[in-house]
ROMIBA-261429 format. One record per atom (N, C-alpha, C): x, y, z; residue in three letters; atom name; residue number from 0. Coordinates in steps of 0.05 Angstrom, whole numbers, plus 32768, in hexadecimal, padded with zeros to 4 digits. Layout:
N
R,x,y,z,res,atom,n
R,X,Y,Z,ALA,CA,NUM .
...
% end
This chain:
79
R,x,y,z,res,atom,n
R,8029,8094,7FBE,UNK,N,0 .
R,801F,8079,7FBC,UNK,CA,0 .
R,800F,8071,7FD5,UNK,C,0 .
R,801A,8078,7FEE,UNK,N,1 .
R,800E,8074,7FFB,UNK,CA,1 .
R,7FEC,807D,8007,UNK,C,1 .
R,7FEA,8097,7FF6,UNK,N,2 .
R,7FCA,809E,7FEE,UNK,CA,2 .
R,7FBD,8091,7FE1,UNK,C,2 .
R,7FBF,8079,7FCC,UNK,N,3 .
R,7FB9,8064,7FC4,UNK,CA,3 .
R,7FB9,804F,7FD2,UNK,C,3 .
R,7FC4,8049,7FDF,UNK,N,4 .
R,7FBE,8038,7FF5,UNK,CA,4 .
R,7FAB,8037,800B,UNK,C,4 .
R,7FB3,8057,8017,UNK,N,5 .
R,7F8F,8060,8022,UNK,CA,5 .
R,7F7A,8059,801A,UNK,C,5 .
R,7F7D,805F,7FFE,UNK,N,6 .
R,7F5E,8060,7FF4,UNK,CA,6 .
R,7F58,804A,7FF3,UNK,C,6 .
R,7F6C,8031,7FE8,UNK,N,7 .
R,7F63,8014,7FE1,UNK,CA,7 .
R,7F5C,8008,7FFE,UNK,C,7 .
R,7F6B,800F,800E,UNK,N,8 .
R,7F62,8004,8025,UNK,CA,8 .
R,7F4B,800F,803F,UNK,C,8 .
R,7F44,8028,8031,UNK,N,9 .
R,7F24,802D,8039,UNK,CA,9 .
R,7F14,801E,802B,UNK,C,9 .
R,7F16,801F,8011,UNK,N,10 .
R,7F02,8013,7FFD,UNK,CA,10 .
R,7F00,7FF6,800E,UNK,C,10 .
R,7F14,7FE7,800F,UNK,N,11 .
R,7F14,7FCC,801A,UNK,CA,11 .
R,7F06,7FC7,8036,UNK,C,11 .
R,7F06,7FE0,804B,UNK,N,12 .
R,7EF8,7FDF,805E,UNK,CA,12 .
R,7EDD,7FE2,805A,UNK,C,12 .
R,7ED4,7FF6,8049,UNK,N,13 .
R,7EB4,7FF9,8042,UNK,CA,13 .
R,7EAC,7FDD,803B,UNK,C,13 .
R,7EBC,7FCE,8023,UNK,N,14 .
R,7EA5,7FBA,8021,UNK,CA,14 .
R,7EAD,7FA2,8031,UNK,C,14 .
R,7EC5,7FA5,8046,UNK,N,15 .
R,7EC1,7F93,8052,UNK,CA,15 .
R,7EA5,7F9B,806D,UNK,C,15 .
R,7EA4,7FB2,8072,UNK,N,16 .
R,7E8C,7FBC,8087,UNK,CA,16 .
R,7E72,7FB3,8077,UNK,C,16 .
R,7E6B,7FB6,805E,UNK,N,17 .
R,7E59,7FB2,8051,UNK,CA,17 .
R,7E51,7F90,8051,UNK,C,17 .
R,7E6B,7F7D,804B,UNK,N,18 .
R,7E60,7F63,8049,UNK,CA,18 .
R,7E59,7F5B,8069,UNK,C,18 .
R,7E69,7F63,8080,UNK,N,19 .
R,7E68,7F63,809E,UNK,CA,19 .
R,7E48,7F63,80A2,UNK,C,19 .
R,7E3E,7F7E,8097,UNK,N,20 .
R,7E22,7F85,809C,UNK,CA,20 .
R,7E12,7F76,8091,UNK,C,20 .
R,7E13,7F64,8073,UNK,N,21 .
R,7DFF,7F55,8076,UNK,CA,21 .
R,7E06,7F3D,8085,UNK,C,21 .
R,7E1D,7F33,808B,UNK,N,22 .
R,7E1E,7F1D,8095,UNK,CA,22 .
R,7E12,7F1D,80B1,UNK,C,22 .
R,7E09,7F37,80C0,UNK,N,23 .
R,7E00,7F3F,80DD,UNK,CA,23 .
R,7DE6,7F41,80D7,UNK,C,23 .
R,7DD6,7F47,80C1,UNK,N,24 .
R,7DBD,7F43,80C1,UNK,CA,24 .
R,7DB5,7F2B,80B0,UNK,C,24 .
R,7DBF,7F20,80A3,UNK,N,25 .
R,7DBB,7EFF,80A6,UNK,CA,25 .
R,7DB9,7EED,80B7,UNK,C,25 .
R,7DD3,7EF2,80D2,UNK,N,26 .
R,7DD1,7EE4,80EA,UNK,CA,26 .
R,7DBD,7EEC,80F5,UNK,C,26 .
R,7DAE,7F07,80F4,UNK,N,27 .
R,7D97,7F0D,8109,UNK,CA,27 .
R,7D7B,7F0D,80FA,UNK,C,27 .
R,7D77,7F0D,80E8,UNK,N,28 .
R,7D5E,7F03,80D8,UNK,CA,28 .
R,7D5C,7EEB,80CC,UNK,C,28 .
R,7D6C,7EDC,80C1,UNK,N,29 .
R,7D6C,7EBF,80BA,UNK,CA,29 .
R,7D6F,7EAA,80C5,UNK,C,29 .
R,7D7F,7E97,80C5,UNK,N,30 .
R,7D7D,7E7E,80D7,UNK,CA,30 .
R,7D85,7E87,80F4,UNK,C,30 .
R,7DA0,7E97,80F4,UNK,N,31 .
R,7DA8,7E9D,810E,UNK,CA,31 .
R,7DBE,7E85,8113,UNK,C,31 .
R,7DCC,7E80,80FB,UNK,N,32 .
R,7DDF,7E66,80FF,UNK,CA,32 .
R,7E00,7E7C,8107,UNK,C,32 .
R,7E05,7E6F,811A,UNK,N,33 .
R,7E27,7E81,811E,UNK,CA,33 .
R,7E32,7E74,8103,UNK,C,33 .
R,7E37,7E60,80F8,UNK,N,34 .
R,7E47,7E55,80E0,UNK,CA,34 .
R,7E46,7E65,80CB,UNK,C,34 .
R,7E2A,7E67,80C4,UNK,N,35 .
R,7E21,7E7F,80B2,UNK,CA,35 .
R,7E3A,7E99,80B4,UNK,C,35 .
R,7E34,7EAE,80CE,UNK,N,36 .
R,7E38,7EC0,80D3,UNK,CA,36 .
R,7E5A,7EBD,80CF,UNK,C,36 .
R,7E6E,7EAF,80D7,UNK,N,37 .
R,7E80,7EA9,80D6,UNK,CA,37 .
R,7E8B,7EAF,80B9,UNK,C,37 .
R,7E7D,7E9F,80AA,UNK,N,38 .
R,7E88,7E9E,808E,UNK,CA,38 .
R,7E86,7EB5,8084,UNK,C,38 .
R,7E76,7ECF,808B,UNK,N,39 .
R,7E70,7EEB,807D,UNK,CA,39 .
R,7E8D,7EF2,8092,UNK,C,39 .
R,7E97,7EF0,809F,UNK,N,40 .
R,7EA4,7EFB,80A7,UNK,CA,40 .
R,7EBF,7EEA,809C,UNK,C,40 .
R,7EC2,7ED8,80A0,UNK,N,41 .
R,7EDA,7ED2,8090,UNK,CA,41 .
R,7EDC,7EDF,8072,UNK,C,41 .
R,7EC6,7EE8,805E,UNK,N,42 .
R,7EC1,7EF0,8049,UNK,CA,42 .
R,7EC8,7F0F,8044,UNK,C,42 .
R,7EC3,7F1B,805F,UNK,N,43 .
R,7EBC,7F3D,8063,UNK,CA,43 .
R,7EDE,7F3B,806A,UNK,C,43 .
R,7EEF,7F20,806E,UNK,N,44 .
R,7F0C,7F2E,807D,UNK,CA,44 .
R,7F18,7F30,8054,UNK,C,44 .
R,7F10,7F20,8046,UNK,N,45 .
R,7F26,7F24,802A,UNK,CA,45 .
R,7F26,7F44,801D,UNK,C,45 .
R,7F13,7F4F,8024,UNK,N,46 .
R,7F1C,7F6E,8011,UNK,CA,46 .
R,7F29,7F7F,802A,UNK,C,46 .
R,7F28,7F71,8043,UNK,N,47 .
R,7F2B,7F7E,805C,UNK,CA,47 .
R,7F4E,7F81,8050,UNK,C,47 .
R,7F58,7F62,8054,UNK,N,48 .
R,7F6C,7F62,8053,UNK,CA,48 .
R,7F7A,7F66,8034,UNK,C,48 .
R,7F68,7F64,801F,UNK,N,49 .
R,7F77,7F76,8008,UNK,CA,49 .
R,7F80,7F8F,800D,UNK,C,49 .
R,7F6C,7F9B,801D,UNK,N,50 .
R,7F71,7FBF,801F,UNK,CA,50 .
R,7F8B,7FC6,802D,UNK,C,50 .
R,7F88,7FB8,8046,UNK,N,51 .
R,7FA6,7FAE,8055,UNK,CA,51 .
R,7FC2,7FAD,8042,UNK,C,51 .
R,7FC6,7F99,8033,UNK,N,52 .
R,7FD3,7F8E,8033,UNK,CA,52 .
R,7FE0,7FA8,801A,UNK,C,52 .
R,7FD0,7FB2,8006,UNK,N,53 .
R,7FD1,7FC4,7FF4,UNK,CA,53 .
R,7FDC,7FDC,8005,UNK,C,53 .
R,7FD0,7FE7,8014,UNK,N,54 .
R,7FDD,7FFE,8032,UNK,CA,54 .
R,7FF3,7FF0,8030,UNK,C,54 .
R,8001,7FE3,8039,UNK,N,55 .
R,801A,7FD0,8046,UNK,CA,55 .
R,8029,7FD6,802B,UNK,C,55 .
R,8024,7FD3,801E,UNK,N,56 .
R,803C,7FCC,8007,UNK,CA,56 .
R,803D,7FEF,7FF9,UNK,C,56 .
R,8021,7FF9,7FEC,UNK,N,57 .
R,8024,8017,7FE4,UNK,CA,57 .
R,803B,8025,7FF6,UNK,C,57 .
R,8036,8027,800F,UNK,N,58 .
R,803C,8040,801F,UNK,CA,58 .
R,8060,8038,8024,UNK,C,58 .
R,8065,8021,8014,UNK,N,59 .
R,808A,801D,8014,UNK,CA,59 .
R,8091,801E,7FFC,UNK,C,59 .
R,8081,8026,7FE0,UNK,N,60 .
R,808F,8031,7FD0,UNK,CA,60 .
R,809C,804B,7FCD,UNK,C,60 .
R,80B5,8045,7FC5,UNK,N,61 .
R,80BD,8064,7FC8,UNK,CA,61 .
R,80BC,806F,7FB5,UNK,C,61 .
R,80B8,8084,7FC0,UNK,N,62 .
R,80BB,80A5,7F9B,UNK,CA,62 .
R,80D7,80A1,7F8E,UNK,C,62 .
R,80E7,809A,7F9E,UNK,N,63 .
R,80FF,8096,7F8A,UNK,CA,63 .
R,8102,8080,7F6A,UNK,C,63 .
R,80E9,806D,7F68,UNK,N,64 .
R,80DA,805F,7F4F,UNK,CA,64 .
R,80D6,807E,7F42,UNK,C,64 .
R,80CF,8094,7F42,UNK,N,65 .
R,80CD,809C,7F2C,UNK,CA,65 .
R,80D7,80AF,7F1A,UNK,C,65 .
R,80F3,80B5,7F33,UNK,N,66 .
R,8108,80BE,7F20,UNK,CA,66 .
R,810D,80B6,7F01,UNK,C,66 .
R,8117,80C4,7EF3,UNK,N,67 .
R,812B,80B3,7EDD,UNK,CA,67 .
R,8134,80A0,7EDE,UNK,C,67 .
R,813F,8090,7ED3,UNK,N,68 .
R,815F,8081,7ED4,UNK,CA,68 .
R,8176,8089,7EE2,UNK,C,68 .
R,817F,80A4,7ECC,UNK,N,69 .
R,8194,80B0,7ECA,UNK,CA,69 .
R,819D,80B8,7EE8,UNK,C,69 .
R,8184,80C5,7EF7,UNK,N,70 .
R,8186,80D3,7F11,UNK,CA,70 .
R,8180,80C2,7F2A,UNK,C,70 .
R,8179,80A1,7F1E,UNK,N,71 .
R,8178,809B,7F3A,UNK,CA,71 .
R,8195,8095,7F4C,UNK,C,71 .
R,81AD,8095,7F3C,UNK,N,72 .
R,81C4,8091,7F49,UNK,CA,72 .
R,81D4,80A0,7F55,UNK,C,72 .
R,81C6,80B6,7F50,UNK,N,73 .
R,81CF,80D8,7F5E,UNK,CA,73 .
R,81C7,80D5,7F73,UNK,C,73 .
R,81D9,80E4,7F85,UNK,N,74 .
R,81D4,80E8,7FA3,UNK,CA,74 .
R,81BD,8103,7FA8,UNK,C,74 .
R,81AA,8101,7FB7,UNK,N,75 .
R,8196,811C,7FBB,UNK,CA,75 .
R,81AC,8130,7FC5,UNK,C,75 .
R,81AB,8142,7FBF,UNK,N,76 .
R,81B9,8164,7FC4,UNK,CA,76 .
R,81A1,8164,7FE0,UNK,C,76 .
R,81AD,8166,7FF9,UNK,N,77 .
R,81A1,817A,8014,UNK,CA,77 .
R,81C0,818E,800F,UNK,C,77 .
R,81AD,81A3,8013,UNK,N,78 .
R,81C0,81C4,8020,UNK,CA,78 .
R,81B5,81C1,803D,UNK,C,78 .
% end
């Protein structure tokens, strides 16, 4: 699960780098308002922090969800 999480939370960095970048060439070709620029960045943090937060929670599921029933109350056998 936690390879799912990787991925979601790359994915979430790409398009948070992606909205980042236009919000940086907006600030430098358009009005040039910091308020402007701000708001692409408050915008570029929500998939930032979906990807986050998806990492955070994936990578503490355990494999023990996909036992059986029967076997999750068995103790693991180490030799």
């Amino acid at each position: 699960m936690k390879d799912l999480g990787n991925t979601i939370y790359l994915w979430g960095c790409v398009m948070a780098a992606t909205i980042l970048a236009v919000g940086v060439a907006d600030y430098w070709f358009g009005q040039g308002r910091l308020s402007a620029f701000l708001s692409w960045v408050v915008i570029a943090a929500i998939p930032w922090l979906v990807g986050r937060a998806s990492l955070y929670i994936l990578a503490r599921v355990k494999l023990v969800d996909n036992l059986p029933a029967q076997r999750r109350d068995e103790p693991i056998a180490t030799d």
